[in-house]
Backbone bond lengths (Angstrom), bond angles and torsions (degrees), N, CA, C in turn:
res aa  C-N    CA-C-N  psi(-1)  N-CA   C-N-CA  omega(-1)  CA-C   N-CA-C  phi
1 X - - - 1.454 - - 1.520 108.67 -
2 X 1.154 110.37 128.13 1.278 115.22 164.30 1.124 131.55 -69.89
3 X 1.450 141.70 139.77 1.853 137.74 -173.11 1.468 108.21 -116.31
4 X 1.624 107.86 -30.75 1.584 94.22 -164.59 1.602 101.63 -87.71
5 X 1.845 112.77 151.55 1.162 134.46 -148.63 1.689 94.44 -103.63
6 X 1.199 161.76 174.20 0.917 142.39 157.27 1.727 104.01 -112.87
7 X 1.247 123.79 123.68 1.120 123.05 177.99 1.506 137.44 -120.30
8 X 1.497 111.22 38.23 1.690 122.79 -177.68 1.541 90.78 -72.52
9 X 1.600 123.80 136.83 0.946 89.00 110.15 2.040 101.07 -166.74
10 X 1.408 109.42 -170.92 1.245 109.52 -124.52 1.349 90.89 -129.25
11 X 1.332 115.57 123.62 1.917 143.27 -177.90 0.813 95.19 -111.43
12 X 1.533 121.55 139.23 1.426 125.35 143.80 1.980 117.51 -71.17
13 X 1.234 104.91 136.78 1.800 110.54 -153.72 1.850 92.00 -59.75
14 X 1.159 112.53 -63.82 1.786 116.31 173.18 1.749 104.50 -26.35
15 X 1.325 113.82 -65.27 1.745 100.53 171.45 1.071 109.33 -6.14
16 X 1.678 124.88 123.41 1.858 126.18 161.55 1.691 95.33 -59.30
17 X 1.088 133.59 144.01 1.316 146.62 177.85 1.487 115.72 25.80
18 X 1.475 112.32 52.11 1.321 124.44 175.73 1.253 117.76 -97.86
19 X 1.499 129.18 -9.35 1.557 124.07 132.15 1.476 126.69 -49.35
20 X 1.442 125.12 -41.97 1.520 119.38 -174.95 1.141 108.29 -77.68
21 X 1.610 112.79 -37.70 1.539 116.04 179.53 1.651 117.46 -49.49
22 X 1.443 102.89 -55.57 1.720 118.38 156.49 1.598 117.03 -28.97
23 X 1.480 100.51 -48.78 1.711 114.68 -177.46 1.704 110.81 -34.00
24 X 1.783 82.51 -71.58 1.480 114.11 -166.09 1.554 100.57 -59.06
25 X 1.032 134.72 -44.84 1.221 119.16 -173.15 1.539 111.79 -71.76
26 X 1.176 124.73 -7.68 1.524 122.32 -174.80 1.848 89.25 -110.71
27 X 1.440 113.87 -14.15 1.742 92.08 167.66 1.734 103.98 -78.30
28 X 1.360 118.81 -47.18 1.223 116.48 151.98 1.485 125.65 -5.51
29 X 0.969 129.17 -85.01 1.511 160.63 -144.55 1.831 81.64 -80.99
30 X 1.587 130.51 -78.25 1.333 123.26 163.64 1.124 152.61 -22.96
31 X 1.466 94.39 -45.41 1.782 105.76 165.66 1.449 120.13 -89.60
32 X 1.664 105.80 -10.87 1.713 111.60 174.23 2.053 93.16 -68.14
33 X 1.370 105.81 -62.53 1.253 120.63 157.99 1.236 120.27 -3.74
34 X 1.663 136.69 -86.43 0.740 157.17 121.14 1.776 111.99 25.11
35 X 1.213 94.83 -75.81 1.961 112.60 -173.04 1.413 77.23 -56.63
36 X 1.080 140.08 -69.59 1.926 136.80 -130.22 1.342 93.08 -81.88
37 X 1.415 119.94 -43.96 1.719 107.13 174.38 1.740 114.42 -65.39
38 X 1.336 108.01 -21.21 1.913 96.22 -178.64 1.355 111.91 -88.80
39 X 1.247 111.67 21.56 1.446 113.44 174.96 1.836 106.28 -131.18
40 X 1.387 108.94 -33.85 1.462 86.43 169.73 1.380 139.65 -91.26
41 X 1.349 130.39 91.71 1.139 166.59 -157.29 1.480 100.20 -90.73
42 X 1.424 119.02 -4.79 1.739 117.35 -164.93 1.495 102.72 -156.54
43 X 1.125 100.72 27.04 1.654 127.98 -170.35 1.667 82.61 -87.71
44 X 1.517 108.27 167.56 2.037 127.11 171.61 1.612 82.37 -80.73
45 X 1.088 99.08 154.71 1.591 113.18 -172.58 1.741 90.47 -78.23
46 X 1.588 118.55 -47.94 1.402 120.56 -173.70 1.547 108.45 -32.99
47 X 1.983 120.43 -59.64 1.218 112.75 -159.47 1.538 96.92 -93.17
48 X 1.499 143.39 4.01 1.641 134.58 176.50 2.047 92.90 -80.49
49 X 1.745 123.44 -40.49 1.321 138.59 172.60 1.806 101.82 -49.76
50 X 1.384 106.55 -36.09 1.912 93.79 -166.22 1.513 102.91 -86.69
51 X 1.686 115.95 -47.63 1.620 138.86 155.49 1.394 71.72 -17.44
52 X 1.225 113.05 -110.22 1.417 133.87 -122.82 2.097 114.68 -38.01
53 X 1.654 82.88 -43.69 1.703 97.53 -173.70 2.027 103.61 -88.10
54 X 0.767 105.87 -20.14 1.652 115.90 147.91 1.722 99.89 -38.63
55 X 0.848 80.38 -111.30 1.481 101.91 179.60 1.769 134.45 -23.82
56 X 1.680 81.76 -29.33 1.492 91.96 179.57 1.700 108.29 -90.17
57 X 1.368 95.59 -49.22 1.582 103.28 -177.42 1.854 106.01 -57.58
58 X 1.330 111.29 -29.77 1.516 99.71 -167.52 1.892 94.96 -88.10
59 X 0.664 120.73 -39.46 1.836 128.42 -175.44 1.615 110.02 -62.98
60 X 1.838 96.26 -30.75 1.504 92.44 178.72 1.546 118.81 -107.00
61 X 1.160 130.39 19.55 1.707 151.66 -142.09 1.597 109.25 -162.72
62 X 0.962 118.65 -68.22 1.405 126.02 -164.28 1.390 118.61 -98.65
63 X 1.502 103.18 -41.93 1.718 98.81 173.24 1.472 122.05 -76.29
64 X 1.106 112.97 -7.65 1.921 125.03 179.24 1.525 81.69 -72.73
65 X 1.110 124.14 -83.03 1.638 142.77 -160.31 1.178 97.61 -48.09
66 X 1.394 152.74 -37.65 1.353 141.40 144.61 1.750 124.72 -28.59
67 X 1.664 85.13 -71.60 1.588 89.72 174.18 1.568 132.10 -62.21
68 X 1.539 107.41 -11.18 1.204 118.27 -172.08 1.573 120.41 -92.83
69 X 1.550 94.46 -13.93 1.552 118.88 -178.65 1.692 108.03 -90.38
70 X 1.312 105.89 -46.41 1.568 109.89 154.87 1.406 130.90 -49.74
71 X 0.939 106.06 -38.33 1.686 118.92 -173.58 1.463 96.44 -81.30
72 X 1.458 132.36 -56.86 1.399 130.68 -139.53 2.034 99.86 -122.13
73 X 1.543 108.05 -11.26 1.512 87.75 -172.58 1.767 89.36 -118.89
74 X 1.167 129.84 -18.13 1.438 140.57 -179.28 1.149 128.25 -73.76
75 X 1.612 112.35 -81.85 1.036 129.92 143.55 1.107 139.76 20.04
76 X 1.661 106.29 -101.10 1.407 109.77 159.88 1.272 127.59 -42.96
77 X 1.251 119.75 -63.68 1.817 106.46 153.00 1.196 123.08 -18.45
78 X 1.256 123.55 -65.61 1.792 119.50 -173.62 1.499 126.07 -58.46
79 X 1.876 105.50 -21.83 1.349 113.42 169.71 0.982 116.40 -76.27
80 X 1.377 130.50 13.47 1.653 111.99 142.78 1.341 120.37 -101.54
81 X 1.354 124.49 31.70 1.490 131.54 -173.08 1.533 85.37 -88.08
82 X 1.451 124.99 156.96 1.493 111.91 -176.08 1.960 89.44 -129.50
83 X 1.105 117.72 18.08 1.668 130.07 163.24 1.709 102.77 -65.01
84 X 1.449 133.16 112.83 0.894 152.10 151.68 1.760 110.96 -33.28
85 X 0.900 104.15 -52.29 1.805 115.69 173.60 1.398 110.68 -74.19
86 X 1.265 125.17 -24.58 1.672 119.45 166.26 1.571 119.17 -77.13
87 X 1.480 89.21 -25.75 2.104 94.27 -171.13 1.680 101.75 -100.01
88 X 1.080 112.03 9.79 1.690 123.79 168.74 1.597 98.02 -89.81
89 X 1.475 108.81 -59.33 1.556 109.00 -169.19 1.136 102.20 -64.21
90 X 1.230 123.41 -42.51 1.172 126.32 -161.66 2.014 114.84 -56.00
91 X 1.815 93.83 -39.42 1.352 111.13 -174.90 1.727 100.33 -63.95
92 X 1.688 109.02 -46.44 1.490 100.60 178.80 0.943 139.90 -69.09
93 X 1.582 121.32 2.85 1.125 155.60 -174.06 1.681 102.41 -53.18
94 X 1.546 113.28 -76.03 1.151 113.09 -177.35 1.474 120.91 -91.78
95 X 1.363 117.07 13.61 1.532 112.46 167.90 1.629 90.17 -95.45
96 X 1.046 123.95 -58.58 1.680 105.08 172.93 1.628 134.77 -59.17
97 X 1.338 97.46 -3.14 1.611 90.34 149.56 1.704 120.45 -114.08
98 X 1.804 94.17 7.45 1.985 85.60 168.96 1.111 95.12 -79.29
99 X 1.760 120.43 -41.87 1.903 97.15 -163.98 1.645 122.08 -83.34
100 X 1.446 107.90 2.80 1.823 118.67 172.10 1.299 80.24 -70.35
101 X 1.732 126.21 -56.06 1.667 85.10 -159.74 1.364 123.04 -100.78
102 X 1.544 115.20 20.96 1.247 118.22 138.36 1.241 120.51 -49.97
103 X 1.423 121.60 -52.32 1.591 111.57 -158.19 2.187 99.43 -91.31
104 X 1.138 98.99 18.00 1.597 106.76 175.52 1.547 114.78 -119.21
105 X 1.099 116.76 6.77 1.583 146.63 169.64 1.557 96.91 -95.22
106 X 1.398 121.32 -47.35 1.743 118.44 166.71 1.075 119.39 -55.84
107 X 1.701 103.22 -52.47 1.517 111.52 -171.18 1.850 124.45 -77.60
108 X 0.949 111.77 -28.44 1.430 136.31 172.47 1.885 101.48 -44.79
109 X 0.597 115.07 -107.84 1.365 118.51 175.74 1.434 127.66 -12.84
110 X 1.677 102.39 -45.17 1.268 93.34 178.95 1.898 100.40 -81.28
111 X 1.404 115.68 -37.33 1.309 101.25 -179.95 1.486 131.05 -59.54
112 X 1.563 116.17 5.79 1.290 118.87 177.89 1.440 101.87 -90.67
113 X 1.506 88.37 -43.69 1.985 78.87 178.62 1.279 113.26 -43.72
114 X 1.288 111.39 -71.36 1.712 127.43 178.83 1.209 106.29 -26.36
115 X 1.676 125.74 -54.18 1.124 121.74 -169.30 1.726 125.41 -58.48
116 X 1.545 113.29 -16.92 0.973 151.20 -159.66 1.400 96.45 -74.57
117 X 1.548 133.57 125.11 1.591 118.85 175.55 1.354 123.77 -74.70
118 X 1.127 117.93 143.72 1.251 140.01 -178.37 1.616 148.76 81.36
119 X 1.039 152.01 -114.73 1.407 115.24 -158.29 1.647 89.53 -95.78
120 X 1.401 121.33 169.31 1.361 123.60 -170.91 2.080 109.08 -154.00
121 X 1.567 83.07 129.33 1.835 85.61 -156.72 1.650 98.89 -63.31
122 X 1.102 136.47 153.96 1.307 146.93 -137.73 1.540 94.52 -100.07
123 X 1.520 120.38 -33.33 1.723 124.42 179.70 1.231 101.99 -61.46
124 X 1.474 150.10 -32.78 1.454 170.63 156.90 1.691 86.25 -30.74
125 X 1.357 149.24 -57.30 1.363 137.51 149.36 1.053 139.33 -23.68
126 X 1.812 109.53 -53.84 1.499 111.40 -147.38 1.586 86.97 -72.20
127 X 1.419 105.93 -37.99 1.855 107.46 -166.83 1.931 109.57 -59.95
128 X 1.251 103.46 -23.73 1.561 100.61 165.30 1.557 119.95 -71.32
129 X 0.923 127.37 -35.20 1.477 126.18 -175.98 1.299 129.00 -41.60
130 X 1.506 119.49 -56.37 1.263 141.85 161.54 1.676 117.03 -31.39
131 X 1.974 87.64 -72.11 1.325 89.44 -175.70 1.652 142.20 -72.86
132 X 1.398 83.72 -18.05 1.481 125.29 172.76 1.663 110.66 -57.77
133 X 1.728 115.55 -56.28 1.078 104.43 162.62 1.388 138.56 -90.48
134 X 1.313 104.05 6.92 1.692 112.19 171.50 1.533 108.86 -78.15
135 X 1.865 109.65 -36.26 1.681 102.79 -172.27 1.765 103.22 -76.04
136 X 1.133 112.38 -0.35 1.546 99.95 -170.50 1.523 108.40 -101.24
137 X 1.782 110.23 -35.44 1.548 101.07 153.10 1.704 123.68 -55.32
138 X 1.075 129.49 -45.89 0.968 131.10 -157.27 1.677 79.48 -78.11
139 X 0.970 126.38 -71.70 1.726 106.98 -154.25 1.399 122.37 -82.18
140 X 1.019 109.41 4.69 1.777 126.64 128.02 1.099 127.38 -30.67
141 X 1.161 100.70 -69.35 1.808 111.62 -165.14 1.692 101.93 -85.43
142 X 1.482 119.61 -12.83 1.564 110.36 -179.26 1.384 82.46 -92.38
143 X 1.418 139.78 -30.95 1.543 113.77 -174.10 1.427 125.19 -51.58
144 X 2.165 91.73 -39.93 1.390 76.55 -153.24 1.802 95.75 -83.49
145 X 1.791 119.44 -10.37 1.304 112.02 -178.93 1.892 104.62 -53.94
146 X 0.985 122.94 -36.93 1.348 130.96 -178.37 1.430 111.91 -51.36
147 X 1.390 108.92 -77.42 1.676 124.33 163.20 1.339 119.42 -31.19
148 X 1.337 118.95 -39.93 1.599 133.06 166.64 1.203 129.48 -68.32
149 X 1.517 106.81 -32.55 1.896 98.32 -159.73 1.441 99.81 -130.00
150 X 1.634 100.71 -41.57 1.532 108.88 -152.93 2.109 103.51 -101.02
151 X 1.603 113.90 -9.19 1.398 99.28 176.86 1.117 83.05 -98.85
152 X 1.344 149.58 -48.62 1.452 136.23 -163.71 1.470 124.31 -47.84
153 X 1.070 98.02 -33.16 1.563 126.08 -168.17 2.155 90.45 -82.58
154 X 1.270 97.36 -52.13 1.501 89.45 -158.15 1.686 93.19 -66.62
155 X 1.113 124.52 -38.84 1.442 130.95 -165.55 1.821 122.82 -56.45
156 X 1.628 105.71 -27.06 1.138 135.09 168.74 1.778 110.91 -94.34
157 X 1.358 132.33 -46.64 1.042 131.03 153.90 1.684 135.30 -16.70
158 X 1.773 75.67 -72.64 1.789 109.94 -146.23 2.250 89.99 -72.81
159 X 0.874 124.64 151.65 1.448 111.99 163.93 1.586 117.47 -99.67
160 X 1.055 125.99 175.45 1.403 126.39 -163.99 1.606 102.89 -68.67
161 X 1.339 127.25 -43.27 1.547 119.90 -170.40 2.221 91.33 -79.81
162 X 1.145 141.04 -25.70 1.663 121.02 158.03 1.196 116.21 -71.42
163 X 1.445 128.70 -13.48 1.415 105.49 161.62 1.440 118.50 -99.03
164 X 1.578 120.72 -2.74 1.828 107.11 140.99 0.792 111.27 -48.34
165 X 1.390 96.94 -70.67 2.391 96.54 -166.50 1.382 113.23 -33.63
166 X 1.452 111.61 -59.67 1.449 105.36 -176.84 1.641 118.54 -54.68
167 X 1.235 105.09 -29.13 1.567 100.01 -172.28 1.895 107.09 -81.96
168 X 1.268 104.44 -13.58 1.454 122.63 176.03 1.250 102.54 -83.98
169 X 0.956 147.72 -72.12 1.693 149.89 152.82 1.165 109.06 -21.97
170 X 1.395 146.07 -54.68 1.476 127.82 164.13 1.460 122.50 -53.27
171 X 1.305 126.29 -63.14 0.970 125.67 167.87 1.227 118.70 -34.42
172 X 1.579 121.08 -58.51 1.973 102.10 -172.27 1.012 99.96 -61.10
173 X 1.253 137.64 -39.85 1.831 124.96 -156.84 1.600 106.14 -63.29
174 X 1.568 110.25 -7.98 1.735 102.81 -160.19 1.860 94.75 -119.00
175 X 1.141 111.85 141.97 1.312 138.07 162.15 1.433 97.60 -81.11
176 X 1.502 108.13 128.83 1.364 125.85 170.86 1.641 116.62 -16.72
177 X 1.378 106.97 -55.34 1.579 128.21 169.29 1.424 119.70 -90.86
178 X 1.005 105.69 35.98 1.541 101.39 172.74 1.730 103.51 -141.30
179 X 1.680 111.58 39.09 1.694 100.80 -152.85 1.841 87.70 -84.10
180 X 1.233 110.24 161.64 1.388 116.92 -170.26 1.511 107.05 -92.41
């Protein structure tokens, strides 16, 4: 069985928020990730070892730098939207990414083990399951609240020279290999 997810994929930079959009589909692609590693328990230790550092390196590198770009380059922009339904999402914004990384404070640990080569005791699973499928509902449902309220909103908002900046502001913060 195969574990690794394949996750290129490719915006044109001009796109109004066609970096985050990019984001989401590679948080996508991670948390599908994610589910397939808390179940294979009978997986070659080689591909549960690549899963594992997958997962870790992108959750611990790339998904901060997501959320941090939301919070600090977005955001503020949207608080001048004067839509009641944007400054709600907007508020859930960062309580749904304190408790993702609550439930990645669970997951973290065990995925280092995993990441770790060679054979791996099968209970090292059961403890992924849970958390595994709680972070993928939850960052689900902030995707699609995002996709729904808060890019639409920014896209009509934001004017064409803030969504350079923003797309200029993501980019420096990221090392070629570190894209979110």
């Amino acid at each position: 069985m195969k574990l690794h997810v394949s996750v290129e994929a490719r915006v044109a930079a001009e796109e109004p928020l066609g970096l985050l959009v990019a984001c989401h589909a590679r948080i996508r692609s991670f948390t599908a990730l994610a589910q397939k590693l808390a179940v294979s328990k009978d997986a070659q230790p080689k591909l549960v070892t690549e899963a594992a550092a997958d997962l870790l390196r992108y959750f611990t590198v790339a998904y901060p730098l997501h959320s941090t770009d939301e919070e600090q380059l977005l955001e503020p922009k949207l608080r001048r939207s004067p839509r009641a339904e944007v400054q709600h999402a907007l508020d859930q914004l960062e309580a749904d990414h304190r408790a993702c990384d609550a439930l990645l404070d669970e997951l973290v640990p065990t995925w280092r083990t995993l990441a770790a080569p060679g054979p791996h005791a099968p209970e090292l699973f059961d403890g992924l399951v849970a958390p595994s499928k709680s972070l993928e509902e939850r960052l689900l449902a902030h995707l699609k609240m995002e996709e729904d309220v808060l890019f639409p909103e920014a896209r009509t908002l934001l004017t064409s020279a803030e969504h350079q900046a923003l797309n200029a502001a993501i980019r420096e913060r990221r090392n070629p290999e570190d894209r979110a």
